[in-house]
TORVEXVO-817973 format. One record per residue: x, y, z of N, C-alpha, C in turn. Coordinates in steps of 0.02 Angstrom, whole numbers, plus 50000, padded with zeros to 5 digits. Example, Ala and Ser with C-alpha at 12.3 -4.5 7.8 and 13.67 -1.06 7.14 Angstrom:
// residues 2
506604971650390506154977550390506604983550390/506424988850354506844994750357506455000250394/
***
This chain:
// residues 303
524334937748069524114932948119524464926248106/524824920448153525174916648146524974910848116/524184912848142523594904948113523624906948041/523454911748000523494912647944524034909947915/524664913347941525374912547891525574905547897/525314902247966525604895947951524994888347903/524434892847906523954888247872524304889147796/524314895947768524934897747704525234893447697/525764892547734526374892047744526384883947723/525774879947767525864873547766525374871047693/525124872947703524674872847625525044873347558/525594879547559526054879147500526504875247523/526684869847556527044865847564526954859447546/526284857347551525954849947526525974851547459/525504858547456525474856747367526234857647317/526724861147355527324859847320527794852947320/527544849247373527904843347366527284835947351/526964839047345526324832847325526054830747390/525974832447443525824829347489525084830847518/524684826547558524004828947553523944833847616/523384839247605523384843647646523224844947699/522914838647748522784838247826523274834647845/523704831347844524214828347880524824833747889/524844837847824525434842047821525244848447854/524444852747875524424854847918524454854547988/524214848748007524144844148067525124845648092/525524843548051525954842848062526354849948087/526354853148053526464861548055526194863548120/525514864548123525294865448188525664862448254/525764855348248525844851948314526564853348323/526974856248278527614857948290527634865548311/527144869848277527154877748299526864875948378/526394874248381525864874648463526444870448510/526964864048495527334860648532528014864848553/528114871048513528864873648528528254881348577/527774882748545527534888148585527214886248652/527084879948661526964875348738527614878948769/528234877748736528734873548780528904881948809/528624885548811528664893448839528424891748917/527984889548905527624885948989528054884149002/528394879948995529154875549029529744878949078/530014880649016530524887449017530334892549079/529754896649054529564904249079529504900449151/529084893549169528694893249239529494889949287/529834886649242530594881549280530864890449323/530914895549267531214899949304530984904649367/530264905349364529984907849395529844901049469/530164894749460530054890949525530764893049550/531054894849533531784894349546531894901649576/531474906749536531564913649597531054914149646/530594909149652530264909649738530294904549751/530904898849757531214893349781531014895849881/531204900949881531054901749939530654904249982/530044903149919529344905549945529204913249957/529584917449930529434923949912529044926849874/528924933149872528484935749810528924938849747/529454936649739529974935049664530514935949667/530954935449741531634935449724531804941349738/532574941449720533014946549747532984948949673/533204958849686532954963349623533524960849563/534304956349574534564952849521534114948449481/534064944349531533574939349483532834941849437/532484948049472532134950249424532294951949362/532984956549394533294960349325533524953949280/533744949249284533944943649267533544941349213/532714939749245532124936849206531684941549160/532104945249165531594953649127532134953549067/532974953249066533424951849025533354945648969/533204941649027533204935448948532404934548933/531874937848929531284937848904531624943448862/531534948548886531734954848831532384952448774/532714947848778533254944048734532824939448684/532274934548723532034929948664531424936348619/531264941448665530824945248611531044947248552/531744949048569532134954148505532184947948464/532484942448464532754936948447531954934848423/531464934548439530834932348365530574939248342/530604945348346530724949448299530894951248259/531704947148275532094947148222532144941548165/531784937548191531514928848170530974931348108/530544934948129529864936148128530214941248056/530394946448052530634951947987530964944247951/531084940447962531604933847887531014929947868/530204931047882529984925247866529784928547804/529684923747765529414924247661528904926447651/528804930247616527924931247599527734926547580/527034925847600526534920047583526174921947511/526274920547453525904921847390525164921947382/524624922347402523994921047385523704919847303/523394916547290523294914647226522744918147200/522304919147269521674923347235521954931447251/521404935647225521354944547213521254946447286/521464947647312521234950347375520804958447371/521254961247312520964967947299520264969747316/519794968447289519334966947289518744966947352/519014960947377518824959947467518814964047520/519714969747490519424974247524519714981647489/519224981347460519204988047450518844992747472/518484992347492518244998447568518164994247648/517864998447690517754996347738517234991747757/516784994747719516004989747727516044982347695/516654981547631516814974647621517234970347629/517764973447694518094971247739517664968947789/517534972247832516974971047874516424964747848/516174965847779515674957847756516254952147751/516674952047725517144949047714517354945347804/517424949847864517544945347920517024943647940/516384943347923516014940647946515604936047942/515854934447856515704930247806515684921647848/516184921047881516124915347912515504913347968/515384917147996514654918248041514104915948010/514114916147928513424914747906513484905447868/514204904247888514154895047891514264893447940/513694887347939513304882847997514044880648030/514444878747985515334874248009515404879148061/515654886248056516084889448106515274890848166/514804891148160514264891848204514334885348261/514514879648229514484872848268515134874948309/515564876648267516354875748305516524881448339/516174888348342516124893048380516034892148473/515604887648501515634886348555516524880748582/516784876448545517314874048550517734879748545/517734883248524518314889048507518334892548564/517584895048604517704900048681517994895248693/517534887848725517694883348772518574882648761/519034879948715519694883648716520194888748765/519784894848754519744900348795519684899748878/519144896648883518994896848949519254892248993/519644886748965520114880648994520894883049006/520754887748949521694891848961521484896049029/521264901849006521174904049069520934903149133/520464897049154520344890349212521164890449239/521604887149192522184886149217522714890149243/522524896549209522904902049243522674906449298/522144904749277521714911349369521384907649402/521164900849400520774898149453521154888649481/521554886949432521884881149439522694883949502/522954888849474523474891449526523264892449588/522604896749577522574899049639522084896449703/521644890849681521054886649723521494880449707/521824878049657522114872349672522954870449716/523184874549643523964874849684524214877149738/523974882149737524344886049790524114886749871/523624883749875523664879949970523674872249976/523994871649922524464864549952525104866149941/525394868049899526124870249865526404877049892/525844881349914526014888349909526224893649861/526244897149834526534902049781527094898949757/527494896649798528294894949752528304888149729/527554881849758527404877949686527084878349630/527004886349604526684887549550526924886249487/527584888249493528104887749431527974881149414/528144875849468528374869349477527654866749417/526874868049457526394864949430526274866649349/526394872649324526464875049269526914871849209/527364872249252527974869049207527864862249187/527624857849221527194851749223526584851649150/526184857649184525814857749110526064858549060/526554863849063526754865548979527114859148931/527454856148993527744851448963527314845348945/526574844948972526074839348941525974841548886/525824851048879525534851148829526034852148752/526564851848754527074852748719527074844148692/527184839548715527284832648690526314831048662/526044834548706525144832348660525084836548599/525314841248592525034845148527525754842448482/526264840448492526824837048435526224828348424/526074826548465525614818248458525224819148419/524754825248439524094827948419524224829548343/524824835748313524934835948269525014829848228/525384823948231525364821348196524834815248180/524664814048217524104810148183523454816948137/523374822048131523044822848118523004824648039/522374821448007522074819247930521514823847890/521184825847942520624827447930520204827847978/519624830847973518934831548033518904824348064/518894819048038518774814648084519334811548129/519874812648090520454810548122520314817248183/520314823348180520154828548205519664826248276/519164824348250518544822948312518944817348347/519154811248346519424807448371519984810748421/520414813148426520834816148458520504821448511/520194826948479519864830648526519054826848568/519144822348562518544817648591519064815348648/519774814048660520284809248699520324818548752/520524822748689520574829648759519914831848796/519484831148783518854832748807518544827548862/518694822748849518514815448883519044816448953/519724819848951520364818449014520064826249022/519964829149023519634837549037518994835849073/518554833449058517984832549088517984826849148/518424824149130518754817749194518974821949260/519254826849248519754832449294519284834449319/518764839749283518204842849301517884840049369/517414834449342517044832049389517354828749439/518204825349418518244826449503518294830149576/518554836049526518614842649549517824842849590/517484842149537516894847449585516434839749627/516754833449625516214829049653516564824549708/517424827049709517864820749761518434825649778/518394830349751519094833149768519114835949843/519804835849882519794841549941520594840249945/520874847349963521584846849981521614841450037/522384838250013522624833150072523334833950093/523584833050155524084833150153524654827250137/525294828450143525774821550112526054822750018/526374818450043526694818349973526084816349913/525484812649940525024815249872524764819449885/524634823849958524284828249936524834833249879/525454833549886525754837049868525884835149761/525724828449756525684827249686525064828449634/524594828249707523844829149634523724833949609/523764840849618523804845849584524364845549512/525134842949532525554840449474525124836249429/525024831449434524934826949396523804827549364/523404833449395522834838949371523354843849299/523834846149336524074850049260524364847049232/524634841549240524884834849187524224833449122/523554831549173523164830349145522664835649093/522794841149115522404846549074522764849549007/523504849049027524014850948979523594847548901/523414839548944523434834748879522774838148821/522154842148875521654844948836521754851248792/522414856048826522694861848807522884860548736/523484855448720523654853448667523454851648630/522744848848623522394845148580521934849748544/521684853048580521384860348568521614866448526/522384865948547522644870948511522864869448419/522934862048435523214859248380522734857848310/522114855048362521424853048319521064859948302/521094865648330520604871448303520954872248244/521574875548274521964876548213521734875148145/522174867948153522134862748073521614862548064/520934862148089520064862948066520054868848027/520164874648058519944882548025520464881547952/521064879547959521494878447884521074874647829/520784870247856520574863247809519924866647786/519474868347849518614869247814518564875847789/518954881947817519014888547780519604890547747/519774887847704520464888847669520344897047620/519744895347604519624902547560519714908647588/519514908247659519224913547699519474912647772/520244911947762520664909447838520844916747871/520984921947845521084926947884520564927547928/520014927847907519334930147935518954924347985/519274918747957518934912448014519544913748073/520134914448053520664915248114520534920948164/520284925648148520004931348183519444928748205/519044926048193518314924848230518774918348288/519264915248267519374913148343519794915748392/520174920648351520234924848412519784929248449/519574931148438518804934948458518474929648503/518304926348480517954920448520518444918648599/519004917448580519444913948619519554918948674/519734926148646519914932048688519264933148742/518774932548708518194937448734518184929448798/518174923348790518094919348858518554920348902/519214919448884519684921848909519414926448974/519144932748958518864938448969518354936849046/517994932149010517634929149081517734925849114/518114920649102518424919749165518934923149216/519254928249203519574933249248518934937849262/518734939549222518134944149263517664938249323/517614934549326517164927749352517384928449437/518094925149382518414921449436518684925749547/518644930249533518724931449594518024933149635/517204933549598516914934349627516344927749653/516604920649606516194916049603516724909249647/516284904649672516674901349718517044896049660/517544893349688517714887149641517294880849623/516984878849654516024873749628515874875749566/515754882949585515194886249526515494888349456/516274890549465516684889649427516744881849387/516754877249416516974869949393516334869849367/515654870249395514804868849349514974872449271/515234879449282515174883749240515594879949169/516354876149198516784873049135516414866249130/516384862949143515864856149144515324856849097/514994859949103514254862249073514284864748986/514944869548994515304873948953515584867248888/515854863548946516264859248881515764853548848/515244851848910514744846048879514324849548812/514264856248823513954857848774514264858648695/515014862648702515474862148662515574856148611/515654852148655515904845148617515314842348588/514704842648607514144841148600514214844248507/514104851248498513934854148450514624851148405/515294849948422515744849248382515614841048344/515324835348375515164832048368514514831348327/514024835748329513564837948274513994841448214/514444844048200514834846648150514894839048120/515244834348163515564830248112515004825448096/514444824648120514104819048102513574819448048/513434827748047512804828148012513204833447968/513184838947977513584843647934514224843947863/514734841347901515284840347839515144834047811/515324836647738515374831547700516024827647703/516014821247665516934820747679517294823547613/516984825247571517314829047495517494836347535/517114840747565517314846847562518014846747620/518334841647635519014841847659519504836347605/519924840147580520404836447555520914832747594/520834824947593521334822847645522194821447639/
***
């Protein structure tokens, strides 16, 4: 898993050069999540460019075209992916798992601290803002003002917010509080979006109607990045012992919202959708904000 090897990765990197260990994760992260943004960029620039003319994807070259150079960058981090180093672990792993039943205690080990219980609702909420943007932001926002062939356009827009927020995001980040501060700035422009969405919004026509949707995934990008950058470097810093198993509980978490909002989304109106992320994130941030105020200590993060 990538969250693992690169929490590794960046962890034996501070402590080999002396450097302290939330800035140098922070940093790692906002450069892995800022080059894996910039896929939004790329993937959506090309996909505006084969329904430039408002088609449903172009002529069968240009498919074959966009099926060629995806299938090119796959082989090309495969081949990336077989050169990377083993990560050394210092502790026995043996042990942990040597059967199934203490594999199994072992992933679940994180469930029974209060930390990943608080930060468990931030982790769906994650989930459910990615996928907002892909099944219900395209298709109730973008696409009856823009039509299908400004999808690329609005996308590309995001990836590229969220590519320069998670490189920002990465670097300032220190620790949980440096941590809360930042994801307090994505949660605060996320919940700004939200409620206008569900309390002022209505398609318009004109050149703004034609920008506010751009400059909605401008603005959400900025929560995408911050999110991706801050879970991260959190699960590195507060579960360092037990990062395989906290990295899996956010995928799990992340996947399974994911999950509901495509299952949701075509049978619930867009209102009830927007109550549903609104509600979702007040609560989220709510509990993440109980993490940092009452819960962590500032010893059990090394800054």
């Amino acid at each position: 898993m990538q969250g693992t090897y690169l929490t590794s990765a960046a962890l034996s990197h501070a402590r080999d050069n002396s450097l302290p260990d939330g800035p140098t994760l922070g940093s790692f992260n906002g450069e892995f999540w800022g080059v894996f943004a910039s896929t939004q960029v790329i993937g959506n620039l090309i996909s505006l460019a084969l329904l430039r003319n408002g088609k449903d994807g172009g002529s069968i070259t240009g498919k074959n075209l966009l099926f060629v150079v995806f299938l090119g960058c796959m082989i090309i981090g495969i081949v990336l992916m077989c050169l990377l180093s083993k990560r050394d672990e210092k502790r026995d792993n043996a042990s942990t798992h040597s059967s199934f039943g203490a594999m199994l205690k072992y992933i679940v080990a994180p469930l029974k601290d209060r930390r990943m219980i608080l930060l468990i609702p931030l982790i769906a909420y994650s989930g459910l803002q990615q996928a907002f943007v892909w099944a219900v932001f395209t298709k109730s926002i973008v696409t009856p003002v823009l039509g299908i062939s400004g999808v690329g356009g609005a996308m590309a827009i995001y990836g590229a917010s969220d590519v320069v927020c998670s490189l920002v995001a990465g670097r300032f980040t220190s620790g949980l509080h440096s941590a809360t501060f930042i994801v307090s700035v994505g949660a605060i422009v996320q919940a700004v979006v939200l409620f206008w969405l569900l309390l002022f919004y209505s398609p318009v026509e004109g050149l703004l109607g034609a920008a506010i949707p751009l400059f909605i995934g401008a603005l959400w990008g900025v929560g995408d990045g911050v999110l991706n950058t801050q879970l991260s470097a959190l699960l590195g810093l507060l579960f360092e012992d037990v990062k395989e198993a906290a990295f899996a509980q956010l995928k799990v978490w992340q996947s399974g919202a994911i999950a509901v909002i495509f299952f949701l989304s075509p049978s619930i109106t867009l209102q009830a959708m927007l109550i549903l992320m609104a509600a979702s994130l007040v609560v989220s941030f709510g509990l993440f904000l109980l993490l940092t105020l009452v819960v962590e200590k500032p010893s059990s993060i090394r800054a």
